[in-house]
VOBA-1610 file (N, C-alpha, C; in pm, whole numbers, padded with zeros to 5 digits, always signed):
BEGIN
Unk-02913+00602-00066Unk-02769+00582-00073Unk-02740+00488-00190Unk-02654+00554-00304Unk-02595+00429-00419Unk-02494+00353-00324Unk-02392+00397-00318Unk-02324+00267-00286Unk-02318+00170-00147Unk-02342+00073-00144Unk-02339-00030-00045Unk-02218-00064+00040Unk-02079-00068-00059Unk-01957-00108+00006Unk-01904-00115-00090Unk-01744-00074-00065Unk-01626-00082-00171Unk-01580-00253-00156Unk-01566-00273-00313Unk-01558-00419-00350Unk-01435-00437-00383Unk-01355-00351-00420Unk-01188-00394-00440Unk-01133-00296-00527Unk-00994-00243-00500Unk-00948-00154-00568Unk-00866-00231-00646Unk-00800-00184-00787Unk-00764-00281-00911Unk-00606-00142-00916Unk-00523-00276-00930Unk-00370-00216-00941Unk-00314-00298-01090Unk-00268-00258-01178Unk-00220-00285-01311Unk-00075-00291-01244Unk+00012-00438-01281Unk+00120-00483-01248Unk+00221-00540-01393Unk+00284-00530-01367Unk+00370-00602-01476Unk+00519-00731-01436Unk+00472-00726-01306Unk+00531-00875-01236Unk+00426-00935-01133Unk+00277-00951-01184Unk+00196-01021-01097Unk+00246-01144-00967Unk+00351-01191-00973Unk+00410-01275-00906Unk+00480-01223-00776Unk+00575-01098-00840Unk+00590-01015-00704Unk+00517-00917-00685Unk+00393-00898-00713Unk+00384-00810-00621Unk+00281-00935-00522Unk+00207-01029-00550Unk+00172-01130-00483Unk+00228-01161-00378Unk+00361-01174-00398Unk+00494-01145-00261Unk+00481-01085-00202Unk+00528-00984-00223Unk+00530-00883-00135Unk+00396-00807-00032Unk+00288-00858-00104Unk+00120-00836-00043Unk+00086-00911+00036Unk+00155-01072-00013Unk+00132-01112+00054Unk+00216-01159+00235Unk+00350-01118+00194Unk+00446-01060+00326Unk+00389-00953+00408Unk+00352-00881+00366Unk+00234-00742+00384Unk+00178-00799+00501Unk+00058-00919+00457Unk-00025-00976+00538Unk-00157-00980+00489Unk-00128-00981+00371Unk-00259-00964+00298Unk-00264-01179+00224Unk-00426-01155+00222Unk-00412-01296+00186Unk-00485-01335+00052Unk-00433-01400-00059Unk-00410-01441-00141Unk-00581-01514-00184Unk-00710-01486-00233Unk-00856-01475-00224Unk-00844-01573-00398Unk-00758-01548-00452Unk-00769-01634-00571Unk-00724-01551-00705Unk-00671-01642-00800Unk-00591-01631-00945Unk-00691-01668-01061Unk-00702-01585-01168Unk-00794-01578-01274Unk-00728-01564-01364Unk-00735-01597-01523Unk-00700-01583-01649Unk-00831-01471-01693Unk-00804-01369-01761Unk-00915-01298-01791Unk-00905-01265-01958Unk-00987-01346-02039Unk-01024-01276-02165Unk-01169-01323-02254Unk-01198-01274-02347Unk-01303-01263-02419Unk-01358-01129-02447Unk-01458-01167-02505Unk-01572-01010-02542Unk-01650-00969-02418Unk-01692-01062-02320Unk-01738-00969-02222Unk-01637-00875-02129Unk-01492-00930-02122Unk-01432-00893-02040Unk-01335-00704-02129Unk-01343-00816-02236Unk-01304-00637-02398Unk-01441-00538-02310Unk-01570-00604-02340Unk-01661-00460-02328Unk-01650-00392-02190Unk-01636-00462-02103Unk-01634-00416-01960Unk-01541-00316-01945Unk-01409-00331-02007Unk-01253-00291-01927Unk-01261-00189-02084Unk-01323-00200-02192Unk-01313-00137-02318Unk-01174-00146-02405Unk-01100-00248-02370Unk-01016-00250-02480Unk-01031-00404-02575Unk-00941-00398-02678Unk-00970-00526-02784Unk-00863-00646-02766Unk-00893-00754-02730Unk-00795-00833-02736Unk-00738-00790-02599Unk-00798-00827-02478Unk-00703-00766-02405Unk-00692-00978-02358Unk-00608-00953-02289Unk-00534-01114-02224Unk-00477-01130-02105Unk-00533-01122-01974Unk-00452-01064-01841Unk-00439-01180-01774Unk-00390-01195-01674Unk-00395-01276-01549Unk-00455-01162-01437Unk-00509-01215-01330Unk-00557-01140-01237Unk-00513-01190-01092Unk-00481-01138-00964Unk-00509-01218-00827Unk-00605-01103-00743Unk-00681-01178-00708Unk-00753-01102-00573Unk-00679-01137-00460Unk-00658-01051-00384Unk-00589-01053-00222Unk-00682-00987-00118Unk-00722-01027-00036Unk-00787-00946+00072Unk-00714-00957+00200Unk-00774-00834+00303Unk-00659-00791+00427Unk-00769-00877+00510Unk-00664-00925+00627Unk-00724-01067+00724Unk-00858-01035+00786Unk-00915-00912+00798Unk-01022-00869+00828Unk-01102-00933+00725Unk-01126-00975+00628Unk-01212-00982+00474Unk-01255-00873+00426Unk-01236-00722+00499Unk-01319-00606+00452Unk-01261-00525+00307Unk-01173-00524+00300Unk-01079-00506+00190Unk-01015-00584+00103Unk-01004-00554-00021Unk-00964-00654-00146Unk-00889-00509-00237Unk-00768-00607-00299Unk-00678-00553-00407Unk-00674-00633-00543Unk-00717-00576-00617Unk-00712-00688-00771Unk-00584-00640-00808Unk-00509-00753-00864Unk-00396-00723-00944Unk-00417-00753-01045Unk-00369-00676-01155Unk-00398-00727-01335Unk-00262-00734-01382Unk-00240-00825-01459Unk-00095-00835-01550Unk-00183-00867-01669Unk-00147-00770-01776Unk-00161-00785-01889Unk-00096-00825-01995Unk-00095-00951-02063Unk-00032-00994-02193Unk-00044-00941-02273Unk-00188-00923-02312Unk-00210-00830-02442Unk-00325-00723-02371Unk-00318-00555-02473Unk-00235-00514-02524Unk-00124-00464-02387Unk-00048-00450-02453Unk+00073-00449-02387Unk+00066-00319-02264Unk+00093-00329-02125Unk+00069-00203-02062Unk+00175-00110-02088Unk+00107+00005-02052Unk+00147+00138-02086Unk+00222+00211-01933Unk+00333+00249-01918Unk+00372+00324-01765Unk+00294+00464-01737Unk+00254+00447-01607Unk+00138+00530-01588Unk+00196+00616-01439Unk+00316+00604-01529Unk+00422+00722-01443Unk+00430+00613-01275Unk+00481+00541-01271Unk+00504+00433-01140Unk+00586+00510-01054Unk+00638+00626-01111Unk+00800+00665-01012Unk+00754+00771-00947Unk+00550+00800-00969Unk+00527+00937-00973Unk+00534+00991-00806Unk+00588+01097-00790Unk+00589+01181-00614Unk+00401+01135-00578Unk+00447+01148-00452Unk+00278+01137-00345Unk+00218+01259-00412Unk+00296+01389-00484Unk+00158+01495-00475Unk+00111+01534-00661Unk+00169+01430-00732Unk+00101+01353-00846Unk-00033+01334-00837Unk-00095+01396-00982Unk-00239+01337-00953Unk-00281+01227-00956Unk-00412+01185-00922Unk-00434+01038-00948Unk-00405+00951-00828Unk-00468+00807-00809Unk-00465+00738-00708Unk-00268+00720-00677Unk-00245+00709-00562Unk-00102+00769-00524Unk-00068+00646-00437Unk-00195+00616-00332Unk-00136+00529-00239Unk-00215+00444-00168Unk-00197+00291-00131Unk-00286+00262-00040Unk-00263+00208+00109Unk-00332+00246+00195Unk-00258+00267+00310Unk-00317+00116+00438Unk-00208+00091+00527Unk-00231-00037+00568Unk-00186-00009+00741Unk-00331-00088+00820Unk-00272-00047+00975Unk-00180-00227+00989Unk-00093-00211+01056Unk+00009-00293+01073Unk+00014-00365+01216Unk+00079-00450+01291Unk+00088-00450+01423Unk+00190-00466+01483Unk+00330-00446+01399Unk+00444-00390+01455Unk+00543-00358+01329Unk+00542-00202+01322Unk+00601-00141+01182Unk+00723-00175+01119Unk+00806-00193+01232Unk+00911-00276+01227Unk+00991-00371+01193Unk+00871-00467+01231Unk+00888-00629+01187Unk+00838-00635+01042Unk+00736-00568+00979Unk+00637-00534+00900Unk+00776-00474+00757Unk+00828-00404+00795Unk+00958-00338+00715Unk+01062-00440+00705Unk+01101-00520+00812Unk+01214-00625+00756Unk+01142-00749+00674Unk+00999-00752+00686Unk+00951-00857+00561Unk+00941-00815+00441Unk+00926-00666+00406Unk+00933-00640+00306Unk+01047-00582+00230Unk+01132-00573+00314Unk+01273-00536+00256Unk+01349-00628+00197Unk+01333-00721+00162Unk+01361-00909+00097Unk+01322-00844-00108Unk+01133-00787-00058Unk+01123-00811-00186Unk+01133-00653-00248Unk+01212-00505-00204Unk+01243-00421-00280Unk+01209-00323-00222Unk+01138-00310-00090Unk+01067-00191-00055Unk+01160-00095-00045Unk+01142+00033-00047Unk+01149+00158-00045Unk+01138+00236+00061Unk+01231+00270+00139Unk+01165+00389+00203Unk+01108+00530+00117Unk+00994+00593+00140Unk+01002+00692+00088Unk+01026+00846+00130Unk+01021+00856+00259Unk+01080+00952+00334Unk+01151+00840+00538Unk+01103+00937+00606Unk+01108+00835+00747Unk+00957+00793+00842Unk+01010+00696+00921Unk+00925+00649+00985Unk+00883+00821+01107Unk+00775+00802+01152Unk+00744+00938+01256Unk+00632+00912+01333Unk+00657+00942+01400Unk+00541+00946+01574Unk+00441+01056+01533Unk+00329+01003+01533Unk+00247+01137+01560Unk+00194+01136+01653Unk+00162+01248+01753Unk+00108+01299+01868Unk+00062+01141+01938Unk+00195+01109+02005Unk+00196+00944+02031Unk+00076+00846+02019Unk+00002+00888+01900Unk-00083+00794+01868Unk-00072+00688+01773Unk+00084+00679+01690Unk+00107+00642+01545Unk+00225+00636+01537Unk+00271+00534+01500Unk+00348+00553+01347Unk+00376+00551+01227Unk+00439+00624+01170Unk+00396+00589+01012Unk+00462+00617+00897Unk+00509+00556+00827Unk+00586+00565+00700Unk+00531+00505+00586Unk+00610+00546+00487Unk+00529+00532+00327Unk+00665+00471+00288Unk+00639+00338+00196Unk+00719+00301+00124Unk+00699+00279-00002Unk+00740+00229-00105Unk+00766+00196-00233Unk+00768+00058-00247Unk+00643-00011-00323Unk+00646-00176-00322Unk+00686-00145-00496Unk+00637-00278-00533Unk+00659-00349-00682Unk+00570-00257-00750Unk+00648-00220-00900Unk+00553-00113-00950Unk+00539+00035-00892Unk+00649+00027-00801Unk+00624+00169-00722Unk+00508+00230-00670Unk+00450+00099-00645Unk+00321+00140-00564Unk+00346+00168-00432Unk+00275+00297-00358Unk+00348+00399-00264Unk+00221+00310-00140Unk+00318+00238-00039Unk+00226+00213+00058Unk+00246+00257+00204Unk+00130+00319+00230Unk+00141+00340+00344Unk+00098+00270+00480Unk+00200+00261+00597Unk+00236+00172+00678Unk+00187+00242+00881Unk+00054+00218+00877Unk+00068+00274+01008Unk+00062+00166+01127Unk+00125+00170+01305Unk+00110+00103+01367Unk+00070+00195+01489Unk-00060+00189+01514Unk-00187+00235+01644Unk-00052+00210+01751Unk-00035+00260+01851Unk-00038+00268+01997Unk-00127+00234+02066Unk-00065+00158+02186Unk-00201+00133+02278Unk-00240+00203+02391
//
């Protein structure tokens, strides 16, 4: 087996501050803030002169981590943020909650989105997809007991 465990998925932001907010209203917790530049960090990521800020956030479990990048230099590029769920490419990342509800009026402060409605599935769930910072499409489920 190559891989061992997923180490963190990386989201390109252009208000690192809110979306920190809003992730972290989420319930996600705030793992630490980095300045990122030089030649090792150019060869790694392959561009020249790049100049970012970074935050790691992980979900209260520790099993999951989100890197955020804000880039100073070179300048980011829109990588279609407004794009529909059936867009190619990473679309969404999805979060179990423990009351969907309460979970939606914290994030409705910093911009969220509905993106269609909340829905019951085969009374095991609920679940809706919203729209955070950057139009990153998150999805929101809360287990039944």
């Amino acid at each position: 087996m190559a891989v061992k465990s997923m180490h963190h998925l990386g989201i390109t932001v252009t208000d690192l501050a809110a979306a920190v907010a809003f992730f972290t209203d989420l319930g996600l917790e705030l793992e630490g803030k980095a300045h990122m530049e030089g030649d090792f960090v150019d060869s790694v990521i392959g561009l020249d002169g790049s100049n970012s800020e970074i935050a790691m956030m992980r979900t209260p479990d520790g099993h999951h981590r989100i890197e955020f990048s804000q880039f100073q230099t070179p300048t980011s590029i829109d990588g279609s943020s407004r794009a529909p769920i059936h867009a190619l490419g990473l679309r969404h990342v999805a979060f179990v909650v423990e009351d969907l509800d309460d979970t939606l009026a914290r994030l409705k402060p910093h911009g969220a989105e509905l993106v269609g409605t909340a829905e019951t599935y085969e009374n095991m769930l609920r679940v809706v997809y919203v729209r955070g910072p950057e139009g990153i499409i998150v999805e929101l489920c809360e287990y039944f007991s």
